[in-house]
LODO-509972 format. One record per residue (C-alpha): residue in one letter; z, y, x. Coordinates in pm, whole numbers, plus 32768, in hexadecimal, padded with zeros to 4 digits. Each point is the difference from the previous one (the first is absolute). Layout:
BEGIN
aZYX/...
This chain:
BEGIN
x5B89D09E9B22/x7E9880468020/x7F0B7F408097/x7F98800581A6/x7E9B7FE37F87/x804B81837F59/x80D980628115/x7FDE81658042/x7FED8047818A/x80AB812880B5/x7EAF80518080/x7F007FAE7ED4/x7EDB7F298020/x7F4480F07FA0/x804A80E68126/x7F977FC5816F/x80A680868120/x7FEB7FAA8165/x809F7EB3803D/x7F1A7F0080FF/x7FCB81178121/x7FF67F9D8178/x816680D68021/x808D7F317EF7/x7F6F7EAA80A5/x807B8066813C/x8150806C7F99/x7FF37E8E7F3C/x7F8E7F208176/x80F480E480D4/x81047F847F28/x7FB07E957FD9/x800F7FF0815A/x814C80B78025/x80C87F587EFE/x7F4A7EC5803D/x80407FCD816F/x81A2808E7FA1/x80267F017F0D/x7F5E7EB880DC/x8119807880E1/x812180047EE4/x7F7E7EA27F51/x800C7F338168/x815280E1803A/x80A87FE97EBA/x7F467F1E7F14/x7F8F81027F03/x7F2681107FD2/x7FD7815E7F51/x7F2480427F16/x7F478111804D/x7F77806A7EC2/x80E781287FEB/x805A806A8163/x7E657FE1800F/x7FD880EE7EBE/x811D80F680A8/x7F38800B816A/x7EB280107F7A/x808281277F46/x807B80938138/x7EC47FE380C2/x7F0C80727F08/x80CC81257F81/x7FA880F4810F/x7EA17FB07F9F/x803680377E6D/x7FDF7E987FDB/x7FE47FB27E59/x80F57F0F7F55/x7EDF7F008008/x7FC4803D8187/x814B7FA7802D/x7FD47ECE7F36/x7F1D7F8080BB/x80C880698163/x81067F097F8D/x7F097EDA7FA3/x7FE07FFF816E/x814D7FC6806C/x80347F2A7EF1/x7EF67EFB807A/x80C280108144/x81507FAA7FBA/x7F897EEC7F23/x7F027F6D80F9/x81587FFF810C/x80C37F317F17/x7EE07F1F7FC4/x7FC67FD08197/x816480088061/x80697EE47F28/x7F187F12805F/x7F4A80488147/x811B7FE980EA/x80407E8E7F45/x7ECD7F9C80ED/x80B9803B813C/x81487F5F7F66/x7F607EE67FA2/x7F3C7FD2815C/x7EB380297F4D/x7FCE814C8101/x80A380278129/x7FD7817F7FC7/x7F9781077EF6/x7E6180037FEC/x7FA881617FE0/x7EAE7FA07F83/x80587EB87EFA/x812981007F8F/x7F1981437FC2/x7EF67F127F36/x81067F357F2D/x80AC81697FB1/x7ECB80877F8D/x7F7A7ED67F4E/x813B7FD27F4C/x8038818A7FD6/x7E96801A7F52/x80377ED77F22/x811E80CA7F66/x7F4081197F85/x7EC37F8B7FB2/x80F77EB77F07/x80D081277FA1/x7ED580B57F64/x7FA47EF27EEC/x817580067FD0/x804981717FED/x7FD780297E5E/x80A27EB17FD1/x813C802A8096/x800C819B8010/x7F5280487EC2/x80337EE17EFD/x818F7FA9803B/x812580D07FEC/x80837FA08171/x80DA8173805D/x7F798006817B/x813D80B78089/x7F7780828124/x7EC6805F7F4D/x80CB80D37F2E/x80E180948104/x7EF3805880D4/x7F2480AC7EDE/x812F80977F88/x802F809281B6/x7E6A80727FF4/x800380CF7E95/x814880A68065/x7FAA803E8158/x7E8C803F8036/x7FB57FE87EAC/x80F181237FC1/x7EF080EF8074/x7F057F647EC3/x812480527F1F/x803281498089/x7EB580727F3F/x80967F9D7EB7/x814480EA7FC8/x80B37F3A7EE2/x801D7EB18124/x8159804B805D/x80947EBA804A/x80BA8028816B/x7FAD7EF580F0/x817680588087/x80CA7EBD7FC2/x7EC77F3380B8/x808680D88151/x81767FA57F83/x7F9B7E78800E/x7F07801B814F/x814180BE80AE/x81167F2F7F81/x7F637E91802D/x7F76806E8168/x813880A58096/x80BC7EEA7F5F/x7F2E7EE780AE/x801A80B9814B/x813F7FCF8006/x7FB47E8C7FB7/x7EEB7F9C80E1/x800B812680DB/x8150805C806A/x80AD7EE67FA1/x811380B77F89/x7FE87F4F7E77/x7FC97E957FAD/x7EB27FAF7F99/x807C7EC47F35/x814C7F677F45/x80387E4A8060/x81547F6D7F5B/x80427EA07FE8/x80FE7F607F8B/x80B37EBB7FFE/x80347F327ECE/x80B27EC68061/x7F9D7EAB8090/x7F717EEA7F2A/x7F587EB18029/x7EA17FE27FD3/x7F197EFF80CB/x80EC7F9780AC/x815B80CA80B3/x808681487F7D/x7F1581328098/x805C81997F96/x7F7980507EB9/x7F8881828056/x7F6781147F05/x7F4C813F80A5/x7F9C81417F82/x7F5D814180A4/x7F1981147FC3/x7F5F810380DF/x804D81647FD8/x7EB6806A7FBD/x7F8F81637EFC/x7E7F7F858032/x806A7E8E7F49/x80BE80C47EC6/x7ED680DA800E/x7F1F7EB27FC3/x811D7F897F11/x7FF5815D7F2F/x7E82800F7FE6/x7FC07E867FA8/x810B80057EF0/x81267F2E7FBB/x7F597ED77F5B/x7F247FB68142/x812A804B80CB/x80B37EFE7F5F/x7F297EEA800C/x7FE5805C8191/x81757FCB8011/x7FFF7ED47F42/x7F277F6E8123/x810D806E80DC/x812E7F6C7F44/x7F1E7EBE7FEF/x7FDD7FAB815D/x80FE80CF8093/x814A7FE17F35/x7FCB7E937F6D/x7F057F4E80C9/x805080508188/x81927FC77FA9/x7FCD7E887F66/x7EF87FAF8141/x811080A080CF/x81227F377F57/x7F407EB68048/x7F6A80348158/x80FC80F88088/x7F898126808D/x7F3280178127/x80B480A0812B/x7F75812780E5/x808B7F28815F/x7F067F017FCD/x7E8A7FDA7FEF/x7F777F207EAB/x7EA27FF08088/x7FAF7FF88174/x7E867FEB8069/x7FE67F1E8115/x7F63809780F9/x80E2811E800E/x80DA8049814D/x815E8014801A/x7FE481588028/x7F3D803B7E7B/x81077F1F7F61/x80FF80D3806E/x7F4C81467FBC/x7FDF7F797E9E/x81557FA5800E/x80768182804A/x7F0680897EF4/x809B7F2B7EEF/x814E80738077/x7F8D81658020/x7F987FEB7EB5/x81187F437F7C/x80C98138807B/x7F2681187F6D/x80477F757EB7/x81627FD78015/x8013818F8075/x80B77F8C8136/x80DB7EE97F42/x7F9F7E7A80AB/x809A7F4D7ED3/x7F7880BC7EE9/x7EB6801F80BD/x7FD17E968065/x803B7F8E7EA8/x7EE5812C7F73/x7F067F9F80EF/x80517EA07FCC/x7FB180477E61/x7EE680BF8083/x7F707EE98097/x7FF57F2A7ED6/x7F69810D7F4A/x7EDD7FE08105/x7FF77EAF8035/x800B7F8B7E81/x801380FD7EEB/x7EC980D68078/x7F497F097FCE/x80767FCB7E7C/x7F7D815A7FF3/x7E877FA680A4/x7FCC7EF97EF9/x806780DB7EF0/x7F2E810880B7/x7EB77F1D800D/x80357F8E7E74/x8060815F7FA6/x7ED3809980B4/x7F0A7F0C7F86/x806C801D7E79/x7FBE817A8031/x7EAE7FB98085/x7FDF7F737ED1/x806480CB7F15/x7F45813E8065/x7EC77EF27FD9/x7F7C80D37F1C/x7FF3814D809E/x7FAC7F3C8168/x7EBA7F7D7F3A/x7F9B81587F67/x7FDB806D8175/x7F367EFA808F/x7F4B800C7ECB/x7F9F816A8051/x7FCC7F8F815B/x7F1A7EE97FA6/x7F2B811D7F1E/x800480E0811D/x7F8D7EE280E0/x7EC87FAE7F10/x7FA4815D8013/x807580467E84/x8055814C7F9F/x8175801E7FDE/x807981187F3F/x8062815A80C2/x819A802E8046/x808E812C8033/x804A80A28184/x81587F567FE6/x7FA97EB07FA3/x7EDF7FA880D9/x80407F0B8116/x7F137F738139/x7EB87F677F76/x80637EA17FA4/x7EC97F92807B/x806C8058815E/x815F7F997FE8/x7F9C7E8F7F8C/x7EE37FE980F7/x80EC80A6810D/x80F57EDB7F99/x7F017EE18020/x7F8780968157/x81717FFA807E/x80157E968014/x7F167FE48108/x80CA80B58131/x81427F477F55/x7F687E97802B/x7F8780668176/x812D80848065/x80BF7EE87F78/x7F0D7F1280B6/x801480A9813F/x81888011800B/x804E7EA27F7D/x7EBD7F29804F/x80127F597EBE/x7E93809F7F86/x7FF17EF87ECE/x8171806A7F56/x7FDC81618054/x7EB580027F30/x80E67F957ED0/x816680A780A1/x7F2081567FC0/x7F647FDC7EB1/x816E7FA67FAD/x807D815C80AA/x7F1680B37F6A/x80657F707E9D/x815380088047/x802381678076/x7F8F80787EA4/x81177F1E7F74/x810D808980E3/x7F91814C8024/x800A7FF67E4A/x814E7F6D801C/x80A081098103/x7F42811E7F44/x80D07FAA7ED3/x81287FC380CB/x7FDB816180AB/x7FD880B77E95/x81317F3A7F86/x80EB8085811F/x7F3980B280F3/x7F577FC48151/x814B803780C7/x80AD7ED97F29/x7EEE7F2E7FFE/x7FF27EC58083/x7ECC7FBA80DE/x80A97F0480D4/x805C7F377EAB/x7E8F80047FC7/x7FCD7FBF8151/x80BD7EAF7FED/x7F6B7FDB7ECC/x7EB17FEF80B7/x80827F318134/x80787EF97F31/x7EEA7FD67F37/x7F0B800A8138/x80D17F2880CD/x7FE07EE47EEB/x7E8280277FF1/x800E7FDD816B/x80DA7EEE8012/x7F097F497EEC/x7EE280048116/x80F27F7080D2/x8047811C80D2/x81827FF58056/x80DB7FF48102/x7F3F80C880E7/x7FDB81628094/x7E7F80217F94/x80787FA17E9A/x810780E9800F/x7F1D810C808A/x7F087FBC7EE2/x80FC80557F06/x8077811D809C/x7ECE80AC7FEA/x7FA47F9F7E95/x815C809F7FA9/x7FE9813B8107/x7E7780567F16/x80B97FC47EC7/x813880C6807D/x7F51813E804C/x7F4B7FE57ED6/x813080177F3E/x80C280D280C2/x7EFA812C7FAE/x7FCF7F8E7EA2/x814D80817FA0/x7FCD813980C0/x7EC680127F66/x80647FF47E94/x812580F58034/x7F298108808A/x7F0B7FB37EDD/x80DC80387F2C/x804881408084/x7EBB8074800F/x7FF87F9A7E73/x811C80E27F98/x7F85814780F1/x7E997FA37FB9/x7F2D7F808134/x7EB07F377FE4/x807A7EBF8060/x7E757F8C80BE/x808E812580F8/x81527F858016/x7F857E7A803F/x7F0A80A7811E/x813480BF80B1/x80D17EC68014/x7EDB7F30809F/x7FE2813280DF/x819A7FCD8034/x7FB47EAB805A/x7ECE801A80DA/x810A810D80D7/x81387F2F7FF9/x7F687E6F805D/x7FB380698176/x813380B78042/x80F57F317F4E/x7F7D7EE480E4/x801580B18147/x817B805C7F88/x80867EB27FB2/x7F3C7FA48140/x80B4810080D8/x81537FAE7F4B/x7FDA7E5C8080/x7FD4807A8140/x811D81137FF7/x811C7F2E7F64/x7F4D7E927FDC/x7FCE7FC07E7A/x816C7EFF7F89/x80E380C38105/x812D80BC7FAD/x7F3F81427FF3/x7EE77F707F42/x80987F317F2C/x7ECF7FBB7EF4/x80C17F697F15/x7EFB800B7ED0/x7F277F13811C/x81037F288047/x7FF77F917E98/x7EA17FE37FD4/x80117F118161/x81057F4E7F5B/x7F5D7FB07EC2/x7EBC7FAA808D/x80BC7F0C80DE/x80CB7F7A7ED6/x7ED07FBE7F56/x7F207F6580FC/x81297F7280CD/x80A67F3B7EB7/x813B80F67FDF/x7FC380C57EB7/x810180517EF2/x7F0C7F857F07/x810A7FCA7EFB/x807A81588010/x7EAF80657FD2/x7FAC7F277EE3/x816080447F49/x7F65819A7FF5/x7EA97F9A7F70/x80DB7F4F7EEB/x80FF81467FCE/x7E9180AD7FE2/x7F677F107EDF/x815180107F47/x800781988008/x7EA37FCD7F98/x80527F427EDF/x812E80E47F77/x7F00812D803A/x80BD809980FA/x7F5580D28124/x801F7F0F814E/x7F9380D4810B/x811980F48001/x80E47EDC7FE1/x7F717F49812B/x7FFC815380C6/x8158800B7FD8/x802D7EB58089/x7F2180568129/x80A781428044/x81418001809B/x811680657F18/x806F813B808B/x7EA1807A7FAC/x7FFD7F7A7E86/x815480B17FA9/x7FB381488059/x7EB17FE67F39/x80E07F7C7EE9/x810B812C8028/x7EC080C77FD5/x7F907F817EBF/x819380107F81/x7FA381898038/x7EC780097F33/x80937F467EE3/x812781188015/x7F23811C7FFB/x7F357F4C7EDD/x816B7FD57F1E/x8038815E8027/x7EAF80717F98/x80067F1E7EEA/x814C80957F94/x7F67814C8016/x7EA77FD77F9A/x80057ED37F0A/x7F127F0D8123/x7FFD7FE6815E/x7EBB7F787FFC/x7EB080C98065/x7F347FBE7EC7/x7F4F81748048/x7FF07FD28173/x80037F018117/x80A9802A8182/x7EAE80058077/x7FBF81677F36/x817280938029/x7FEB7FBD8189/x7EAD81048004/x805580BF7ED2/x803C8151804E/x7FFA80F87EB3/x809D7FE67E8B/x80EA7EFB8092/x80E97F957EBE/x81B98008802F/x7FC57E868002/x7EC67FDD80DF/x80C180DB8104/x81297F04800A/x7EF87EE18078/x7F23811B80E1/x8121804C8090/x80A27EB98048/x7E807F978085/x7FF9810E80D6/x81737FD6809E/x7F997E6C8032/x7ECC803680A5/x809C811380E4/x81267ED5805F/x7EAB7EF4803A/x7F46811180A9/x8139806B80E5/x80867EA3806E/x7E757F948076/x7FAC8139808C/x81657FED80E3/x7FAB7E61803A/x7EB1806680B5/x80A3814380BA/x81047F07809C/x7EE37ED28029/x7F76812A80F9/x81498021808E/x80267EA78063/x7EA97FFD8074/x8063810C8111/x81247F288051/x810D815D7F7F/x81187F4F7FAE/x80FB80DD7F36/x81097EE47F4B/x817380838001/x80527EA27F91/x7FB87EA88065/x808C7FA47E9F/x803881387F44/x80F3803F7EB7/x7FA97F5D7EC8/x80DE80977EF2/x7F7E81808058/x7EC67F6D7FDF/x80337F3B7EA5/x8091816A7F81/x7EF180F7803E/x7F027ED67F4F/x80BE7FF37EDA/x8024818C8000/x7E917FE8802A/x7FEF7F3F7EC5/x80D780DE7F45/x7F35811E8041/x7EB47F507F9A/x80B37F927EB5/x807A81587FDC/x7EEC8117805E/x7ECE7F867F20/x814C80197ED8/x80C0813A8090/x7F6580D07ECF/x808A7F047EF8/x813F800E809A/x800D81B98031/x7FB27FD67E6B/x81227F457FB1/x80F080FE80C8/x7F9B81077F41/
C-alpha cells in the first residue's frame, strides 16, 4: 500500500482550479446555519445528531451547480455546513445543562454565541497542528471521508473525468445505496411504518447473590441501520470486531451480573429525585420513564420494563467503564503519535522564529502556524473573562482557562482519532464530554468548589469550550480528509470552516434560545437528554455521588489492553455505544471479511498491496477485476451512509415544522429486521456479482 505522503489526488497539486470563491463561502455559511440550527433542534429532541459532512457535500453540490461550481467549490460549500452541525452538538449537550442545573434561569443569547464561537474556533485552529498527524501519518480509514469523496468524484467530479475517455467507472451503485438507505429510513423515522431498532430480553432464572434471589436477565438488540454496515464494510472486520468486543464487554457480561445483584431498576419509580422538584416534575419524570420503558418494549410492558430497566444500568454503571477506558485509551494515543505531534510544532516553532521552512506543495499547505499558535494564545483571554464574568470566581477561571485551552487540544486529538476510526456520526462526543466533566469537576472540587450552583456553572462552561472544540474536530478531520483524496489546499479548507463557524455561533444561540422558550428545555418535547447527563455528572461529582469505581475499573480494562497491545479505543467505544449500534457495525465488518475470502479465493490476496480505499473510492480509469470488487463495494457503502444522513436531516426538518406522518405508534419489527438483512445480502453480493456470473458459466 503506498504511502499518504505520495498520495496521488483526484485533482493534482499541481493544478489549481477555483475552490475559496465568495459563491463557494456562501454556499458553505448558508449551510452551517441550516443544518446547524436543524440539528440543535434534533439533539435537545432526540439526543443525537447528523453529521452533516455528506448531506453538506450533496447540498453544496446542489446550490453551486447552476453556477458551474468545481469539485473543489463544492468542497469547500460543505466545510460550511460541516462546522455547523458540529458546533450544534457541541452547544446542545452542554448549554442547556446551565438551566438544568439552576446556574441560568434561561438561555443567554450573548454567553451562548461567545462560548460557541470560542469553542468552535479552538477546533480548527488545534485541528490544524493535528491535521498530518492523525490524517497523514496513521492509517485511520475515515469512513465518512471516504464515502463522501467517493459521492464528490462520482458526482461533480464526474464532469473532470468526462475529459479523460478511458474513466469509465459508473458512479451507479452510489445512487443504488443513497436510494435504498433513505427510502428505507423513511419508513423508519418518517412514516413509522418499520422499526427503527430490535430489544429482546430474556429471562434466565433466579439466583442468590447479595442477599435474596433477583431475575438473572441477558439482552440483545441492534438497530436496523444500512449507514452502520456501511461504517462496518469500510473500516474492515478487524476494527469491527474489537468495537463489538466493547459491546459484549459491558453489555452481555457486565450489565447482567450488576443486574443479578442489584435487581433491575424499574420504570414506576424514580432512583434520583432532586429536591426541589414539584409534584408535578416527579410525575412528569415518572411518565417519561414509562413512555420510554414502552417504546422499547414495541408496545409490550413486561418485556419493555425489564429493557429499559437493563438500559438503565447500562447508563448508570457500564458507560462509565467505557469513559475510563476512553480517557486511558485516548491519552496512550496522544502518545504514541508523539512523534509526528512534535514534527509539527517543530515546524511551527521554525515558522514562529521566522526560519525558512521548506515549500509544500498546493495540497499540503495549511494556515501559517505562526497565526494559528498566536491565534491560540490570544484565545485565552475572552475564555478567562467570560468565565469570570459568568461564575465570579476571577482567580480559578485564570487557571480553569489555561486548562481549557490545553485540554481542548487533548480532546479534540482524542475525538479526531475517534471520528477517523468510525466516523463523525458514531463518534462519541458526549463520552469525551464526560471525559472532560469529570476531570474538570475534580480540579474544581480540589479548590474547594463543590456543592454549589456557581461550581457547577464553572464546570459547565470549561466542558461546553472543550465540547465544541471537539465536536468540530471530528468534522474537521473528515472533511480533511476528503479534501486529501479529491485534492483541496487544506489553508482554504481550515478558512471555510472558521467562516462556517463565525455563521453558525449567533444563530445556533438564538435557536436553542427560541426552543427554551417554545417547549421549556427538560420537558416532554424537549427532552435534552445528552444535558441531563452532563447535569447529572457534574452534580455527582461536586455533590459526592460519582460512580468512581466504575470509572476506575475502565482506566484498568485500558492499561491491560495496553499491555497485550491491543487497540483500546474501539474497545471502549463499544462500551460507550449502546449495543444495537456496535452489532450492526460488526455485521458490517462480517461483510468485508466475506468479500475479502472470495477475492482471496479468486485472486490469491484480498489485501490492497497496489492500492488503498482512499485511491479506489476516487479512482476512476484502468480500474483492475479486483480493484472494482472494493470500488464497487465503497461506492454502494457510502451511497447507504450518504442515504440514511441525508433522510435523518430531511425528517429533523420535518419535525421542526411540527408534520407529523407516523402510521405507527410502535411499528413492526420483523419486516423491518428482513429488508436490513436483505440489505446486507445485497452489499455482500453486488461488489462480488461478477465472481459469481463467472462461476455459472
Amino acid at each position: 500500500m503506498s504511502s499518504r505522503e505520495d498520495f496521488k489526488s483526484f485533482i493534482p497539486a499541481s493544478r489549481k482550479i477555483p475552490e475559496l470563491t465568495i459563491k463557494a463561502v456562501l454556499v458553505g455559511a448558508i449551510l452551517a446555519v441550516v443544518l446547524g440550527a436543524a440539528n440543535a433542534y434534533l439533539g435537545l429532541y432526540a439526543g443525537m445528531t447528523v453529521s452533516a459532512v455528506i448531506p453538506g457535500a450533496v447540498m453544496a453540490f446542489a446550490f453551486l451547480k447552476p453556477f458551474k461550481g468545481t469539485i473543489l467549490e463544492v468542497n469547500i460549500g460543505m466545510m460550511g455546513a460541516a462546522a455547523g452541525e458540529a458546533l450544534a452538538a457541541g452547544v446542545i449537550f452542554t448549554i442547556p445543562a446551565l438551566v438544568l442545573l439552576g446556574t441560568w434561569t434561561e438561555i443567554q443569547y450573548l454567553e451562548t454565541t461567545i462560548i460557541a464561537l470560542l469553542g468552535g474556533i479552538l477546533g480548527v485552529l488545534w485541528m490544524i497542528p493535528l491535521r498530518r498527524a492523525l490524517i497523514i501519518k496513521t492509517d485511520l480509514p475515515f469512513p465518512e471521508g471516504i464515502a463522501v469523496a467517493a459521492v464528490l468524484t462520482s458526482t461533480v467530479g464526474a464532469e473532470e473525468a468526462a475529459k479523460d475517455k478511458s474513466k469509465s467507472v459508473s458512479g451507479i451503485w452510489l445512487l443504488v445505496g443513497v436510494l435504498v438507505a433513505a427510502i428505507f429510513k423513511f419508513t423508519q423515522v418518517g412514516l413509522k411504518v418499520l422499526s427503527g431498532a430490535v430489544h429482546g430480553i430474556a429471562n434466565i432464572g433466579k439466583y442468590d447473590i447479595g442477599g435474596g434471589e433477583k431475575d438473572a436477565v441477558v439482552y440483545g438488540g441492534i438497530a436496523a441501520s444500512p449507514a452502520l454496515l456501511g461504517v462496518g464494510w469500510i473500516i474492515g472486520p478487524r476494527i469491527a470486531s474489537f468495537v463489538f468486543v466493547g459491546g459484549l464487554l459491558g453489555w452481555v457480561i457486565l450489565a447482567p451480573l450488576i443486574a443479578l445483584a442489584t435487581g433491575l431498576p424499574d420504570p414506576t419509580v424514580l432512583t434520583i429525585v432532586d429536591p426541589a422538584w414539584t409534584q408535578e416534575q416527579i410525575q412528569y419524570a415518572i411518565q417519561t420513564q414509562i413512555t420510554d420503558a414502552l417504546a422499547l418494549g414495541n408496545g409490550n410492558w413486561e418485556s419493555g420494563r425489564l429493557i429499559w430497566g437493563f438500559h438503565e444500568i447500562w447508563g448508570s454503571y457500564i458507560r462509565y467503564i467505557g469513559v475510563g477506558a476512553m480517557v486511558v485509551g485516548g491519552l496512550y494515543t496522544i502518545f504514541k503519535l508523539r512523534a509526528n505531534l512534535a514534527e509539527g510544532i517543530k515546524e511551527a516553532i521554525i515558522g514562529i522564529k521566522g526560519g525558512a521552512v521548506k515549500a509544500k506543495k498546493r495540497t499540503d499547505q495549511d494556515l501559517n502556524f505562526k497565526f494559528v499558535f498566536l491565534a491560540i494564545g490570544v484565545l485565552t483571554i475572552p475564555i478567562f473573562l467570560l468565565y469570570g464574568y459568568i461564575s465570579n470566581e476571577w482567580a480559578v477561571s485564570g487557571i480553569m482557562a489555561v486548562f481549557a485551552i490545553l485540554f481542548a487540544f487533548i480532546a479534540s486529538a482524542i475525538a479526531g482519532y475517534m471520528a477517523g476510526l468510525l466516523g463523525s456520526s458514531n463518534n462519541p462526543i458526549s463520552g469525551v464530554t464526560v471525559s472532560v466533566l469529570l476531570i474538570t469537576s475534580l480540579i474544581l472540587f480540589g479548590f474547594g468548589l463543590s456543592g454549589n450552583i456557581e461550581a457547577y456553572g464553572v464546570a459547565i462552561l470549561v466542558a461546553a469550550v472543550i465540547c465544541c472544540a471537539a465536536a468540530i474536530s471530528g468534522d474537521v478531520l473528515q472533511s480533511m480528509t476528503c479534501g486529501q483524496m479529491i485534492g483541496a489546499t487544506p489553508r482554504n479548507q481550515q478558512i471555510a470552516e472558521i467562516i462556517g463557524v463565525l455563521a453558525a455561533a449567533p444563530i445556533l444561540a438564538l435557536v436553542v434560545q427560541a426552543l427554551d422558550q417554545a417547549y421549556r428545555i427538560g420537558s416532554t418535547d424537549l427532552p435534552a437528554p445528552q444535558a441531563f447527563l452532563m447535569s447529572g455528572i457534574v452534580e455527582g461529582v461536586l455533590g459526592g455521588g460519582m460512580v468512581w469505581p466504575f470509572v476506575l475499573a475502565g482506566a484498568i480494562l485500558a492499561f491491560v489492553l495496553i499491555l497485550i497491545d491491543l487497540p483500546v479505543l474501539p474497545v471502549a467505544i463499544g462500551i460507550y455505544l449502546p449495543f444495537t449500534l456496535s452489532l450492526p457495525i460488526f455485521c458490517g465488518g462480517i461483510v468485508r471479511h466475506v468479500t475479502n475470502k472470495f477475492i482471496e479465493r479468486k485472486y490469491g490476496s484480498a489485501e490492497e498491496e497496489e492500492i488503498s480505499d482512499w485511491e479506489l473510492a476516487i479512482k476512476q480509469k484502468d480500474v483492475k477485476p479486483k480493484e472494482k470488487i472494493i470500488r464497487t463495494g465503497l461506492l454502494l457503502t457510502a451511497g447507504l451512509i450518504a442515504g440514511e444522513a441525508l433522510m435523518g436531516v430531511t425528517v429533523a426538518f420535518l419535525i421542526i415544522a411540527n408534520i407529523n406522518l407516523s402510521v405507527f405508534t410502535y411499528p413492526p419489527i420483523l419486516p423491518s429486521l428482513l429488508i436490513w438483512l436483505f440489505i446486507g445480502g445485497i452489499l455482500a453480493y453486488i461488489p462480488l456479482r461478477e465472481i459469481f456470473a463467472n462461476k455459472e458459466k
